[in-house]
Backbone as XML, in Angstrom:
<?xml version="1.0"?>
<chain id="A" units="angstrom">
  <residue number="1" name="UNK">
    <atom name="N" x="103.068" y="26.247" z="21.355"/>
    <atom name="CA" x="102.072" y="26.255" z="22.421"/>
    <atom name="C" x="100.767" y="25.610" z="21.951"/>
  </residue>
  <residue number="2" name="UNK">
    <atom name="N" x="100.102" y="25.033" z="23.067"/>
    <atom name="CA" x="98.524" y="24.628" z="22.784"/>
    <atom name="C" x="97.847" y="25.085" z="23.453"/>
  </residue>
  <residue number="3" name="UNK">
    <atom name="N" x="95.980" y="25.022" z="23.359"/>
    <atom name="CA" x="95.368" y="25.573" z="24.362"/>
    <atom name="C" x="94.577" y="26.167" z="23.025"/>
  </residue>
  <residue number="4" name="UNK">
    <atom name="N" x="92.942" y="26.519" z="23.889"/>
    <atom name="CA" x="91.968" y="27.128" z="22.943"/>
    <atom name="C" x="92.376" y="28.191" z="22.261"/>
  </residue>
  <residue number="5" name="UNK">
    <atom name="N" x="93.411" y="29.446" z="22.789"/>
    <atom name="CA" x="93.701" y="30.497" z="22.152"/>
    <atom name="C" x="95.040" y="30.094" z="21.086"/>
  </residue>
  <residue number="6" name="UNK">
    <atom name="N" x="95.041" y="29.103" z="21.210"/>
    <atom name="CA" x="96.139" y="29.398" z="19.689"/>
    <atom name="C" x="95.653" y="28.937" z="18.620"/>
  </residue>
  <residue number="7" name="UNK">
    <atom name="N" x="94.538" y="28.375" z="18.563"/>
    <atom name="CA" x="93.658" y="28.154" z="17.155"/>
    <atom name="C" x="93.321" y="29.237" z="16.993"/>
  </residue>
  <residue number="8" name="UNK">
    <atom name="N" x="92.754" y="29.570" z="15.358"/>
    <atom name="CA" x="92.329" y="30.685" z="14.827"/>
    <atom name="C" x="91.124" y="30.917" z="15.864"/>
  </residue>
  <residue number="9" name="UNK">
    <atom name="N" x="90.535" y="32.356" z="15.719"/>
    <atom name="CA" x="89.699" y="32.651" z="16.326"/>
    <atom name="C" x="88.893" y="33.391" z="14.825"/>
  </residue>
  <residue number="10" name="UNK">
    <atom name="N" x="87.503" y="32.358" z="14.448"/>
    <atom name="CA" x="87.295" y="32.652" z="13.220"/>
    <atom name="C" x="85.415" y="32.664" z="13.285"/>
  </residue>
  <residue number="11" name="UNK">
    <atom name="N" x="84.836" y="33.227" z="13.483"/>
    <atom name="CA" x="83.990" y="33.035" z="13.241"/>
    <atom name="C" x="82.971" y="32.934" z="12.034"/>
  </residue>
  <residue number="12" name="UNK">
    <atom name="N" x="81.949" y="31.082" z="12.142"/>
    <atom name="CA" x="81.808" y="29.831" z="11.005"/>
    <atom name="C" x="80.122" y="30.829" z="11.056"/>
  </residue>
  <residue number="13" name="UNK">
    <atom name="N" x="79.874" y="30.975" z="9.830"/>
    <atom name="CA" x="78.405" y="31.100" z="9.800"/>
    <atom name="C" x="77.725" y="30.303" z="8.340"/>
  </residue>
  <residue number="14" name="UNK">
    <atom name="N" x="76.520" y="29.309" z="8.612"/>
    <atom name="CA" x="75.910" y="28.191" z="7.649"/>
    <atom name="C" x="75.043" y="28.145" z="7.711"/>
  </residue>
  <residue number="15" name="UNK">
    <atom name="N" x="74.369" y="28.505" z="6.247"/>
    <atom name="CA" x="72.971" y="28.778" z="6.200"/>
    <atom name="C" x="72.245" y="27.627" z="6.099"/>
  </residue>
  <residue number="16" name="UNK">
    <atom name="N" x="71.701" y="26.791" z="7.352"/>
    <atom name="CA" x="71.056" y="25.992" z="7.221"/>
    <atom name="C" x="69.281" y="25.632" z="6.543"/>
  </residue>
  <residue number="17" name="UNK">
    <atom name="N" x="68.771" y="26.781" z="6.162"/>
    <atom name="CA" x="67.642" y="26.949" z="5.713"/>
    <atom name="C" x="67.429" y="28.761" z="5.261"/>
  </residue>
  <residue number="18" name="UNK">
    <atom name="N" x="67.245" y="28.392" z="3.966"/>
    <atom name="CA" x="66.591" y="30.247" z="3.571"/>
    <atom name="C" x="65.532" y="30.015" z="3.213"/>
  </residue>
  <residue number="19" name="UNK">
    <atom name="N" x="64.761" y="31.340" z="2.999"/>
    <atom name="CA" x="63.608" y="31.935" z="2.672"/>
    <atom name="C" x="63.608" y="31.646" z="0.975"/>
  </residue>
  <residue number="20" name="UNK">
    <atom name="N" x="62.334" y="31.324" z="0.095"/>
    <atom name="CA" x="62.448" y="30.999" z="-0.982"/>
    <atom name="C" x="62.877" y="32.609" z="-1.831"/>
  </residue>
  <residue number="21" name="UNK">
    <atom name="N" x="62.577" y="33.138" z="-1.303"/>
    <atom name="CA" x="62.441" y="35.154" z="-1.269"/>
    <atom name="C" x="62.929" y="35.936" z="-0.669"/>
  </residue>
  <residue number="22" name="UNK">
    <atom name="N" x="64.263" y="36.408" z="-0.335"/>
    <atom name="CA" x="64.224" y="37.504" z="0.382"/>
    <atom name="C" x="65.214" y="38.789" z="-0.531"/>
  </residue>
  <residue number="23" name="UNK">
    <atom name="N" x="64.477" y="39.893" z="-0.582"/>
    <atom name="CA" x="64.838" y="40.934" z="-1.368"/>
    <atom name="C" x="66.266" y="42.058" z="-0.147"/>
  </residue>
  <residue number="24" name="UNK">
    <atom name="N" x="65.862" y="41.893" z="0.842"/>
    <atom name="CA" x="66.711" y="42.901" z="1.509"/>
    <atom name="C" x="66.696" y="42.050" z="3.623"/>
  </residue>
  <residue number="25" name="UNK">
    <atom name="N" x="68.127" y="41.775" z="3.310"/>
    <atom name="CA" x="68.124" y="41.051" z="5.211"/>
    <atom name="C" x="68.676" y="42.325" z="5.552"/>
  </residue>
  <residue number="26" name="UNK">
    <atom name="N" x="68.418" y="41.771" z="7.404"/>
    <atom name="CA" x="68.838" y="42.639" z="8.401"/>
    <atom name="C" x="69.448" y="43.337" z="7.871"/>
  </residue>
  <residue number="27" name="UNK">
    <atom name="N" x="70.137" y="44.417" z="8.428"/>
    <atom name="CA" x="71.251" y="45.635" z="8.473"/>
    <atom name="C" x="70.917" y="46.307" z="9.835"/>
  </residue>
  <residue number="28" name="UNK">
    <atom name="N" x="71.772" y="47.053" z="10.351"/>
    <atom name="CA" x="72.246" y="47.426" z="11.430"/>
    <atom name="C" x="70.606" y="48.182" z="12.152"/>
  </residue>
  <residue number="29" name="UNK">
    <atom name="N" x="70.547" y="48.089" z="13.399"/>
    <atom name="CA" x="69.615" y="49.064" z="13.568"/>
    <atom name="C" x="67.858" y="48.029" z="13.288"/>
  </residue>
  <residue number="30" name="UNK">
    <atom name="N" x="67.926" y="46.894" z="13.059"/>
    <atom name="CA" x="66.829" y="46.423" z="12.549"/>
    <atom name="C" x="66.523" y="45.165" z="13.874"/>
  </residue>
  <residue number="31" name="UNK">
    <atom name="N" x="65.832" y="45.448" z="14.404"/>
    <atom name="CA" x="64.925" y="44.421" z="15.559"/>
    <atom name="C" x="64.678" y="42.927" z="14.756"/>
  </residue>
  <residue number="32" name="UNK">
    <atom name="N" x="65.340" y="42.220" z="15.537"/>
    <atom name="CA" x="65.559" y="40.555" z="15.248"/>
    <atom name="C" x="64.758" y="39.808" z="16.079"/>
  </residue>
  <residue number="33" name="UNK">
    <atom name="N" x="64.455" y="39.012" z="15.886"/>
    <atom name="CA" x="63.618" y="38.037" z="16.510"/>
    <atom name="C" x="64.207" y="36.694" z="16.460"/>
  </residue>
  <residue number="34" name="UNK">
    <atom name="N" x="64.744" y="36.269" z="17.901"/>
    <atom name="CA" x="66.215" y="34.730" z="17.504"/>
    <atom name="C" x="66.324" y="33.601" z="18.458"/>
  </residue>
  <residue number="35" name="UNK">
    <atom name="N" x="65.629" y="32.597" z="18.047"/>
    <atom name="CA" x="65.628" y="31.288" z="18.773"/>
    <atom name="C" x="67.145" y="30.929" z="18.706"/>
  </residue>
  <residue number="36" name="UNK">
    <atom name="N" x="67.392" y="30.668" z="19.834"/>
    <atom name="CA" x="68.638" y="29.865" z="19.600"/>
    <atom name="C" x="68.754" y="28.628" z="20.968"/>
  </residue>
  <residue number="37" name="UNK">
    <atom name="N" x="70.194" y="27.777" z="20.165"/>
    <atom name="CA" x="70.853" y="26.585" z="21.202"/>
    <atom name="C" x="72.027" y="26.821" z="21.481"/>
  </residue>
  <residue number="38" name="UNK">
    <atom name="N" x="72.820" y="27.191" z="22.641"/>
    <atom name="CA" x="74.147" y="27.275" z="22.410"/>
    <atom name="C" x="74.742" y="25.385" z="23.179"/>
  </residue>
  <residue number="39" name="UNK">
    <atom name="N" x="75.794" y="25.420" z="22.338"/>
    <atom name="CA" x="76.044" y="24.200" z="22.511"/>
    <atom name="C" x="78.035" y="24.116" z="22.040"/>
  </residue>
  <residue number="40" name="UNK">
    <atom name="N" x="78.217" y="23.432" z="22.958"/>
    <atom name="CA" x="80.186" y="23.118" z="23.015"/>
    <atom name="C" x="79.975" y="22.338" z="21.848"/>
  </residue>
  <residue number="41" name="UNK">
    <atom name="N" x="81.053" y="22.750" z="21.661"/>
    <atom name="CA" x="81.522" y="22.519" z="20.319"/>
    <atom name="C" x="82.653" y="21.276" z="20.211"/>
  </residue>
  <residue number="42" name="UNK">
    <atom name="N" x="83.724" y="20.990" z="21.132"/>
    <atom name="CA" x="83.721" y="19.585" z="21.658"/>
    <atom name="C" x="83.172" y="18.137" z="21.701"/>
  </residue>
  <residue number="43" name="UNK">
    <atom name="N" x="81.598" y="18.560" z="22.335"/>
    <atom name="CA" x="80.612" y="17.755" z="22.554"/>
    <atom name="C" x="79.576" y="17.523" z="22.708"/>
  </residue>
  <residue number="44" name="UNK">
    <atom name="N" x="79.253" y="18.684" z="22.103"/>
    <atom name="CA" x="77.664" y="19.388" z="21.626"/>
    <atom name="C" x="76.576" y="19.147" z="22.684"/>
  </residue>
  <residue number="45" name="UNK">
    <atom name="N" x="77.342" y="19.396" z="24.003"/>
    <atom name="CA" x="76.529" y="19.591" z="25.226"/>
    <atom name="C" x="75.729" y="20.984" z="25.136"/>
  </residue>
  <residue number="46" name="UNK">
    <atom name="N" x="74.752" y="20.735" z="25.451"/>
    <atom name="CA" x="73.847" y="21.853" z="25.255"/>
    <atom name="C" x="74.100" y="22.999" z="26.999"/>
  </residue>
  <residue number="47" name="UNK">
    <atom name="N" x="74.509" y="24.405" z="26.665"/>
    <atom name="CA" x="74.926" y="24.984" z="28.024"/>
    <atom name="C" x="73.896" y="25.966" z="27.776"/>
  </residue>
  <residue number="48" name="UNK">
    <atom name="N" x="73.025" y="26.796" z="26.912"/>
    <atom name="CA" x="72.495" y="27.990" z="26.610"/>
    <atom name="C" x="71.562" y="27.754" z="25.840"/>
  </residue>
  <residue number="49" name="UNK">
    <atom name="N" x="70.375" y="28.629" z="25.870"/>
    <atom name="CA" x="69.186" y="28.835" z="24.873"/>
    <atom name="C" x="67.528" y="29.959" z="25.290"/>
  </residue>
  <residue number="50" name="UNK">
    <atom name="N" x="67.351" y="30.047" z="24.163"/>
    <atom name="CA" x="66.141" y="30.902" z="24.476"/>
    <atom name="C" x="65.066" y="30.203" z="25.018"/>
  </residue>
  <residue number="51" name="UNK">
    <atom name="N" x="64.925" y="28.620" z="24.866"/>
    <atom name="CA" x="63.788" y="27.916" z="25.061"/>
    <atom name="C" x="64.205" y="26.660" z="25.836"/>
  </residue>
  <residue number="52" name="UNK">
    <atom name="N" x="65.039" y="26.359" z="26.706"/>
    <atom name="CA" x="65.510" y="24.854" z="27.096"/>
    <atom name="C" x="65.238" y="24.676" z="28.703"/>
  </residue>
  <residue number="53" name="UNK">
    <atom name="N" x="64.384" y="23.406" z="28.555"/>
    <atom name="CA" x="63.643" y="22.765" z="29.138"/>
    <atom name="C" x="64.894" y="21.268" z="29.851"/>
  </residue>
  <residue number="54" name="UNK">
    <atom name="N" x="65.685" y="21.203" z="30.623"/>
    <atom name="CA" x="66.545" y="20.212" z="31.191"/>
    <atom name="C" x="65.363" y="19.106" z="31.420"/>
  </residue>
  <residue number="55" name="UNK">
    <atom name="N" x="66.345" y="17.635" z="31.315"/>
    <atom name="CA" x="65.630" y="16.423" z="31.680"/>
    <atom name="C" x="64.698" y="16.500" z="32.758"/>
  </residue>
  <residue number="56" name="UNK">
    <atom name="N" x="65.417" y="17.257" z="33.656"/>
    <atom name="CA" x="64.970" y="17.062" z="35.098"/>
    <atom name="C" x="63.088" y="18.185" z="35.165"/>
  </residue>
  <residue number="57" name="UNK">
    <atom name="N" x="63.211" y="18.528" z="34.843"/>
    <atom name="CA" x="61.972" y="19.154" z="34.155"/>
    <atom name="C" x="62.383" y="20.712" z="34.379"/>
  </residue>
  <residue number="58" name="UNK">
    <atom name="N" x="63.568" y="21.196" z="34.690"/>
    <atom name="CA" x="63.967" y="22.604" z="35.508"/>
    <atom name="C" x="64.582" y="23.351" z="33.919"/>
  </residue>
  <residue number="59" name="UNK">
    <atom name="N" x="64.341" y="24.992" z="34.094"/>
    <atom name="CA" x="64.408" y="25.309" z="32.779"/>
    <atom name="C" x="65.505" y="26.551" z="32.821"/>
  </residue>
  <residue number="60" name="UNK">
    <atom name="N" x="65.814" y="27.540" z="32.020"/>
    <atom name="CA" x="67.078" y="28.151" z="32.210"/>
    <atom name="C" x="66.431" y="29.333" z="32.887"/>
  </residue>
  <residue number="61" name="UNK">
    <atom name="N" x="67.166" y="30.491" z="33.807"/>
    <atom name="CA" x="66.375" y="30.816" z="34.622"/>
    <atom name="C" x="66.636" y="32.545" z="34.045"/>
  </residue>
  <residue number="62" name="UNK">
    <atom name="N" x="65.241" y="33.264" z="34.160"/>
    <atom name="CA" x="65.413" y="34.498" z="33.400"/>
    <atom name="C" x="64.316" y="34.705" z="31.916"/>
  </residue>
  <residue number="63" name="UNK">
    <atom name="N" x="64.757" y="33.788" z="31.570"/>
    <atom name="CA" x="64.203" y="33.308" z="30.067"/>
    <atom name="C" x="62.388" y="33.300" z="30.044"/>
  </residue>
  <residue number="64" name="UNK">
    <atom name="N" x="61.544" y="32.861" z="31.136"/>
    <atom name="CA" x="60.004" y="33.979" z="31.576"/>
    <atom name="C" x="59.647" y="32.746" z="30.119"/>
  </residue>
  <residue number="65" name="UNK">
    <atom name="N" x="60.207" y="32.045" z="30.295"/>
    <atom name="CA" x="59.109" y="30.756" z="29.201"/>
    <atom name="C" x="58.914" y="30.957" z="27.554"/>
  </residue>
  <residue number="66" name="UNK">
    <atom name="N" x="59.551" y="32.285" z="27.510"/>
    <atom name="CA" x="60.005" y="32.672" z="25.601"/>
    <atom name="C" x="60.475" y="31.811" z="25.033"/>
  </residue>
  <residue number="67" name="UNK">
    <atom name="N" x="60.057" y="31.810" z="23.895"/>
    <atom name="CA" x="60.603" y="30.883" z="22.932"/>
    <atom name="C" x="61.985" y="31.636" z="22.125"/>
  </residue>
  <residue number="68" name="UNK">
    <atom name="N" x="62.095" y="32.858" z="22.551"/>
    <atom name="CA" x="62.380" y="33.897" z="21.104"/>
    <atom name="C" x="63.231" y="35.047" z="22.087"/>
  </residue>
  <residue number="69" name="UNK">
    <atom name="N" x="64.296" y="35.728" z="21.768"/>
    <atom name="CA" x="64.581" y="36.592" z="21.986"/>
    <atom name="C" x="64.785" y="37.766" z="21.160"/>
  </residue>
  <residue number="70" name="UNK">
    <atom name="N" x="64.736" y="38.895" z="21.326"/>
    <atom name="CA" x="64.759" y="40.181" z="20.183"/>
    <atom name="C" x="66.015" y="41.051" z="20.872"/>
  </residue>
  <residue number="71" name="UNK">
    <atom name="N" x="66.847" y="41.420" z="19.722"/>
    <atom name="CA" x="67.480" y="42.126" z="20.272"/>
    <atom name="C" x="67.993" y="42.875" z="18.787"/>
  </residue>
  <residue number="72" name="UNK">
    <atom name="N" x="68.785" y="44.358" z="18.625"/>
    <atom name="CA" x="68.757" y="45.220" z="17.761"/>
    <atom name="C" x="70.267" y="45.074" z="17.303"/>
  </residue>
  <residue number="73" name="UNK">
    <atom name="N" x="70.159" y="44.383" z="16.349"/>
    <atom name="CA" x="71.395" y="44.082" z="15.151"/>
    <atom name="C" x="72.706" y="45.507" z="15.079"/>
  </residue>
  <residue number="74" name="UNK">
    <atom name="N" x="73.829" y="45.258" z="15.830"/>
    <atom name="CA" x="74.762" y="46.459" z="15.665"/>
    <atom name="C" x="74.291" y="47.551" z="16.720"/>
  </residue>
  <residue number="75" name="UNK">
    <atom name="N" x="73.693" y="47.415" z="17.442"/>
    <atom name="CA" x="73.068" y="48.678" z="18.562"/>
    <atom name="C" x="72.588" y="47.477" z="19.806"/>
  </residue>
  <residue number="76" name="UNK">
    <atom name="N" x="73.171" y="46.307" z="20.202"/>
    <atom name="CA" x="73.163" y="45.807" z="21.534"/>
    <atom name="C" x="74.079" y="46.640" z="22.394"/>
  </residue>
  <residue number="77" name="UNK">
    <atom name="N" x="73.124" y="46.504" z="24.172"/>
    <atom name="CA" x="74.691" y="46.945" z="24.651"/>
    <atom name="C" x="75.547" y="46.321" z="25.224"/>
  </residue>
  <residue number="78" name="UNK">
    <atom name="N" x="76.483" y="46.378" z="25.450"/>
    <atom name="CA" x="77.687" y="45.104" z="25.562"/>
    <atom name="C" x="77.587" y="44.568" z="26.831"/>
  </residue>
  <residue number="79" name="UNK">
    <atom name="N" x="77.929" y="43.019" z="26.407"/>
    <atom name="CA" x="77.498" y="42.324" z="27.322"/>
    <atom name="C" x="76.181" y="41.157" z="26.543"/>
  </residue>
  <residue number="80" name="UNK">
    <atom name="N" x="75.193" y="42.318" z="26.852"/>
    <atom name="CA" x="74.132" y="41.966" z="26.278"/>
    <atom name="C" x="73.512" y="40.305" z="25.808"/>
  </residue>
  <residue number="81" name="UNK">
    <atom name="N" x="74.484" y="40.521" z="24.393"/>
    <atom name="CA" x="74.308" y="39.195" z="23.913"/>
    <atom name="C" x="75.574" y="39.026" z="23.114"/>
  </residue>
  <residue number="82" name="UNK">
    <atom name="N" x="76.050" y="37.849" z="22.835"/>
    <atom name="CA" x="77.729" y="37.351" z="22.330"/>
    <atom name="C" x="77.736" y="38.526" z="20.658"/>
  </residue>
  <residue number="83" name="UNK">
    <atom name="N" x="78.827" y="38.964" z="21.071"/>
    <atom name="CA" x="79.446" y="39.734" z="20.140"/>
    <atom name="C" x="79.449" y="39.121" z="18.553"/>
  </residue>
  <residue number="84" name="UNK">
    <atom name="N" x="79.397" y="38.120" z="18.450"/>
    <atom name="CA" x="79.278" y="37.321" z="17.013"/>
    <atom name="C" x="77.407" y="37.589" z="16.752"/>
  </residue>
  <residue number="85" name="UNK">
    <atom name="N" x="77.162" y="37.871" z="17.253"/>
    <atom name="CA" x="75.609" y="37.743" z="17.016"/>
    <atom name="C" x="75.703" y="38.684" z="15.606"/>
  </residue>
  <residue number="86" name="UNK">
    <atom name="N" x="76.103" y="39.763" z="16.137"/>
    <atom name="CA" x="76.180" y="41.158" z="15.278"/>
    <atom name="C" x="76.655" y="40.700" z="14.017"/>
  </residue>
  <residue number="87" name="UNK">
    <atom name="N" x="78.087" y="40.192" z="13.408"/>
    <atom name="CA" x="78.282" y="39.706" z="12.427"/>
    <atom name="C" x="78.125" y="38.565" z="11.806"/>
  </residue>
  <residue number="88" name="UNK">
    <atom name="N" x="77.432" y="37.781" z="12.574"/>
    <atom name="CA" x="76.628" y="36.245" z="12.227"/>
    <atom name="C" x="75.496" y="36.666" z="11.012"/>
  </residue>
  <residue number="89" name="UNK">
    <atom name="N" x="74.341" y="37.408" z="12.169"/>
    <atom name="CA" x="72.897" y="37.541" z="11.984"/>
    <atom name="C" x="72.865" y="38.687" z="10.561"/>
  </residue>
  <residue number="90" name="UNK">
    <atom name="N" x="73.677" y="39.480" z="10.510"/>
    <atom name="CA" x="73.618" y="40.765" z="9.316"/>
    <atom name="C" x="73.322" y="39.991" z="8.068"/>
  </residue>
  <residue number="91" name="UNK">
    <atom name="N" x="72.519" y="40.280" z="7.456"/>
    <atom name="CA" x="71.965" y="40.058" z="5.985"/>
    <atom name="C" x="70.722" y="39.154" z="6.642"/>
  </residue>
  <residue number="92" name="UNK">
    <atom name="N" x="70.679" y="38.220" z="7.444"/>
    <atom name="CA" x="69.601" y="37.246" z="7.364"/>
    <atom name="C" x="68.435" y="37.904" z="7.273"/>
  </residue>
  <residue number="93" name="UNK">
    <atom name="N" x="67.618" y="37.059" z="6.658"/>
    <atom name="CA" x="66.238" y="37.047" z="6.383"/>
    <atom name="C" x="65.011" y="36.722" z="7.443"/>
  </residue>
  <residue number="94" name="UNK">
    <atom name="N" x="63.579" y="36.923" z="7.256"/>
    <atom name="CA" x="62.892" y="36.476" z="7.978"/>
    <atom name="C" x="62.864" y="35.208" z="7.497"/>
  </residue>
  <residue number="95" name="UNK">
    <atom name="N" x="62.424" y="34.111" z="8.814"/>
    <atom name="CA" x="62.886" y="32.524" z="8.199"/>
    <atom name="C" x="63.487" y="31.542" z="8.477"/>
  </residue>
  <residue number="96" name="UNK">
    <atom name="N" x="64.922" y="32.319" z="7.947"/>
    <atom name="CA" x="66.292" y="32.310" z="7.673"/>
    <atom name="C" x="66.751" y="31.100" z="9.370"/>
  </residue>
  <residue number="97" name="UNK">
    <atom name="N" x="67.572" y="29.981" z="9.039"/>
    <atom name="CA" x="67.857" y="29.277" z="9.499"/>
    <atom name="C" x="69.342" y="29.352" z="9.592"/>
  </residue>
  <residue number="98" name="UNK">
    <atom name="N" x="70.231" y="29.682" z="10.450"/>
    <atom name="CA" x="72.121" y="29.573" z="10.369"/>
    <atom name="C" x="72.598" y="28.911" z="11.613"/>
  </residue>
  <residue number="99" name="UNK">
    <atom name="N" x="73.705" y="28.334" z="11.121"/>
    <atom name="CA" x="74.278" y="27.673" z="12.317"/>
    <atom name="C" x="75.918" y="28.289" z="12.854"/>
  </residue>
  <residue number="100" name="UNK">
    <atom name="N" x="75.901" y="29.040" z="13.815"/>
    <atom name="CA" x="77.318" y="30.002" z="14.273"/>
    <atom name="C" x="78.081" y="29.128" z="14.750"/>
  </residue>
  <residue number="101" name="UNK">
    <atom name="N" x="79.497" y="28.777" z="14.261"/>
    <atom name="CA" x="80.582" y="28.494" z="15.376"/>
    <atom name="C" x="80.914" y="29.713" z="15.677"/>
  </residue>
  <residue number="102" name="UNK">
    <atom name="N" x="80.891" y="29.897" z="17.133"/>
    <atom name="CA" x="81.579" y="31.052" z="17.889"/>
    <atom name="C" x="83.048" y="30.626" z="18.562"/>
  </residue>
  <residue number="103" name="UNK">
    <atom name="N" x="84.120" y="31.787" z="18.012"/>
    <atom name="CA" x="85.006" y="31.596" z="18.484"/>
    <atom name="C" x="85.199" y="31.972" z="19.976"/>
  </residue>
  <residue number="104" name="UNK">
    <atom name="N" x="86.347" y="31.445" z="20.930"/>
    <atom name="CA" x="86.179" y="32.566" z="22.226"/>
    <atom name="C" x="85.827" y="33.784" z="21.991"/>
  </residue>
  <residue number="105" name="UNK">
    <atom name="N" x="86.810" y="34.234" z="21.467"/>
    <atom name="CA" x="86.435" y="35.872" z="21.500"/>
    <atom name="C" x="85.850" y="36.917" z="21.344"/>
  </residue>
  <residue number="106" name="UNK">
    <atom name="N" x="84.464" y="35.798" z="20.307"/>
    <atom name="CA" x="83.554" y="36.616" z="19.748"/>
    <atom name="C" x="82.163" y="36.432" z="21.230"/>
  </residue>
  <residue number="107" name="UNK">
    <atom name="N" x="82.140" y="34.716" z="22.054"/>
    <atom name="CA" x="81.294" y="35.080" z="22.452"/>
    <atom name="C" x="81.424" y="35.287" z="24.431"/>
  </residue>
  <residue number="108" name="UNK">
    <atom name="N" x="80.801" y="34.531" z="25.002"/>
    <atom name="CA" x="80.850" y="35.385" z="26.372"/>
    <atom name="C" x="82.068" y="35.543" z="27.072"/>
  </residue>
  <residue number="109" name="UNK">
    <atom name="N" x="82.477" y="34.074" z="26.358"/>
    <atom name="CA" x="84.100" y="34.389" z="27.334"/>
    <atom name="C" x="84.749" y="33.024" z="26.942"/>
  </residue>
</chain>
């Protein structure tokens, strides 16, 4: 068989930039602060983000002009925000720069 679900479902996490210092990252229970882009992975069309501004000058709707979203590492409630967040974001640092491939299953659908 082919089709998105018969590839592994693995979720990629790459630390694109660290902190010159960090003694102790996230752990469960700890308020995050998280710019992000979500983008296909196909064709790195941009579909999602905390801060995105379309050509047309129209922007994602909800989002109240934040740059940043916060949400609590291992204590979201479901739904919330993509399930990979939780095991992506654990250990990172303040800083801290990563880049997630999300598999289906980890994120909205």
């Amino acid at each position: 068989p082919t089709g998105p679900y018969t590839e592994a479902q693995v979720l990629e996490v790459e630390r694109l930039q660290s902190p010159p210092q960090c003694s102790i990252g996230a752990e469960r229970g700890d308020l995050l602060e998280v710019r992000y882009e979500g983008r296909l992975r196909k064709d790195n069309k941009l579909f999602d983000g905390s801060a995105i501004t379309f050509a047309d000058g129209k922007s994602v709707p909800g989002r109240g002009g934040d740059s940043s979203l916060y949400f609590v590492l291992g204590k979201q409630p479901v739904g919330q925000f993509p399930p990979a967040w939780d095991a992506a974001m654990a250990g990172c640092c303040v800083g801290e720069v990563r880049k997630l491939a999300v598999p289906p299953v980890l994120g909205f659908g």
